[in-house]
N, C-alpha and C positions, 0 to 999 in steps of 0.2 A: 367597235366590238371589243369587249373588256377580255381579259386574259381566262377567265372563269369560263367566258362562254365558248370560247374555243373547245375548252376539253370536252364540251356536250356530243352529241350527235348531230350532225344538220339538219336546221329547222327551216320548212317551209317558209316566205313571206317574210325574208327578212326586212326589205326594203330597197335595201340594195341592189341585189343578184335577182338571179333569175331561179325559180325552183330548179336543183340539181339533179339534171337526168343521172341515173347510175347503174342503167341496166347493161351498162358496157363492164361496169367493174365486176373482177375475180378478184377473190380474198379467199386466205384460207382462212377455216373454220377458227381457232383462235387469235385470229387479226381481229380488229374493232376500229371502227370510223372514229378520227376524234375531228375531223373538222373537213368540208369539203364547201364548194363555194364556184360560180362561175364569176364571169371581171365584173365589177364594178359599174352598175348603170350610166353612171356620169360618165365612163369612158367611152359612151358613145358621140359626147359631145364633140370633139372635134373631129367628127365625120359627119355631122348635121351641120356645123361652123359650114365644112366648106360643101356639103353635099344639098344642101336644102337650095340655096342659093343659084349652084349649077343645073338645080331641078328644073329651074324654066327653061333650057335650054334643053332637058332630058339627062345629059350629062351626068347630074348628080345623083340620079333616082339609082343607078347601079351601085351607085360608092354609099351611099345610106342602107342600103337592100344587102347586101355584104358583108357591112359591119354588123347589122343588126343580127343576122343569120351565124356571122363567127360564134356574136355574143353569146347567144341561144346554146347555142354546139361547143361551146368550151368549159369544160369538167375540170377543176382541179381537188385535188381528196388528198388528205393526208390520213395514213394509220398509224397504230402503234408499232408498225413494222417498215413505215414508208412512204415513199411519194408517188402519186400516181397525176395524169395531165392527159388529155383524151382532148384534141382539138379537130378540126376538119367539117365540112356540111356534105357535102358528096360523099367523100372519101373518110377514114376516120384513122385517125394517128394514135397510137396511146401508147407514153415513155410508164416505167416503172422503174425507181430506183431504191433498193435499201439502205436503208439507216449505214447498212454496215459499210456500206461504199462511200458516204456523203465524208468528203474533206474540210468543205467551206460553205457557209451561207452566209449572203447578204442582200440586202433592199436597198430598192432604190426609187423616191418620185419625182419626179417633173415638177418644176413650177404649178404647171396645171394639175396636175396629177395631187402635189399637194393640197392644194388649195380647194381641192373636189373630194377627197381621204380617196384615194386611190395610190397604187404604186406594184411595183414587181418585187419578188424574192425570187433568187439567183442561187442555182445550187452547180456544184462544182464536185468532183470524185474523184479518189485518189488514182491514180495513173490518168484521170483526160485531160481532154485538151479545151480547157475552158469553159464558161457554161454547160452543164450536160442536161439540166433540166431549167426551167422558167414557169412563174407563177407570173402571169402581165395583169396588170389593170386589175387586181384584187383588191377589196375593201381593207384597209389596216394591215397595213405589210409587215411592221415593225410588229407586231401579235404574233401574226402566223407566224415570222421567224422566229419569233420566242418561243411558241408552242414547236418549234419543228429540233429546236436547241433541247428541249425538255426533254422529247421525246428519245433523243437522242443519247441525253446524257444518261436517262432512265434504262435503254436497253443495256449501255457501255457498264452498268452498275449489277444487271440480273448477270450479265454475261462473266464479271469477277465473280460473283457469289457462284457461279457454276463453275467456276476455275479453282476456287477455295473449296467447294464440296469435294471437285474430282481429286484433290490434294492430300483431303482430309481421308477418302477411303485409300489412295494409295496408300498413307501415311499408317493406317492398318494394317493394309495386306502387308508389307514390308516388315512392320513388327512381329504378325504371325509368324511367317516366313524364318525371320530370324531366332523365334522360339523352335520351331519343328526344327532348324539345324542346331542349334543348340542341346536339345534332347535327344536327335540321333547321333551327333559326336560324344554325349555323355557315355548312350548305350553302346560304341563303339569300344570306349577308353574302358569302360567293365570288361567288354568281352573279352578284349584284347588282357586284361589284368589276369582274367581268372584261367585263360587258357594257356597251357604249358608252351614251350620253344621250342621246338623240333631241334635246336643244336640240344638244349639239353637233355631229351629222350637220346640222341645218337651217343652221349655222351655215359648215359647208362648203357648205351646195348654194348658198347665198345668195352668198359671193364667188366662185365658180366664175364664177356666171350673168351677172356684168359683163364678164368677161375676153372670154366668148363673144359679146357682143354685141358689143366693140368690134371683134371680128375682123371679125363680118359687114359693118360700116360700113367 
């Protein structure tokens, strides 16, 4: 699976997987699928290795019947918002993690695993404790982690550009801001220029009040 095809949509009939059930998934309206996929066909092999064999016995018919049925019932979806993994046949499990939590990714295959293009990506978030989510038995591990690196790095980039916008309209309102006090300390410093002292009004009433008294004497 080449790197291009990832960022598609998941397509029916790959070969490998099984068509991906997804009527389990919620998404909000501006999320988008860029790649989803159940494990890897060939990972069924070492449970027909040792399940086919024990079948005469009966034994084995459960452990073939099991795996097959995981296979069926295991969703994994990446968005451009996140990880999602829905596993279980009876019961149904489904992790969600965002972008915005993931710490660490990495893959890993098996001899066998390699040798068949199967293997795991391994996701990890800042504050847990180890593994917090698991891709197993996926076709081309080393893809999806790159598409999951991408997608990553892409939200880490919209989310600066939203950081430099909010900057940029501070970086306004604070000029405003400093124009409007700027123009009411101007209209301040006139008011204060053009308006008299009240010492020196006292200053006139005080020698007026002699001139008057000597009239009346």
């Amino acid at each position: 699976m080449s790197s291009q095809s990832l960022q598609e949509e998941p397509k029916s009939g790959t070969g490998v997987t099984a068509d991906p059930d997804l009527d389990w998934l919620s998404i909000e309206d501006d999320e988008e699928i860029r790649w989803a996929s159940t494990p890897h066909k060939y990972s069924l092999v070492p449970a027909l290795v040792v399940g086919v064999p024990l079948s005469l016995v009966l034994v084995g018919i459960p452990i073939v019947v099991a795996s097959y049925l995981q296979y069926k019932n295991t969703n994994y979806v990446v968005t451009n918002k996140g990880l999602y993994s829905k596993r279980g046949i009876l019961s149904r499990d489904v992790k969600q993690i965002g972008f915005e939590k993931v710490q660490n990714i990495s893959y890993s295959q098996s001899a066998v695993g390699s040798s068949l293009g199967y293997g795991s990506v391994e996701v990890s978030t800042a504050g847990g404790s180890g593994v917090e989510l698991q891709f197993r038995s996926i076709p081309d591990p080393a893809s999806v982690q790159e598409l999951i690196a991408r997608a990553i790095d892409a939200r880490q980039r919209d989310g600066a550009d939203g950081d430099g916008d909010a900057d940029d309209v501070l970086a306004e309102i604070l000029v405003e801001l400093r124009a409007i006090r700027s123009a009411v300390t101007g209209e301040e410093a006139r008011i204060d220029a053009e308006t008299p002292t009240a010492t020196g009004e006292d200053a006139g009433s005080e020698r007026s009040a002699p001139e008057g008294a000597h009239e009346d004497r």
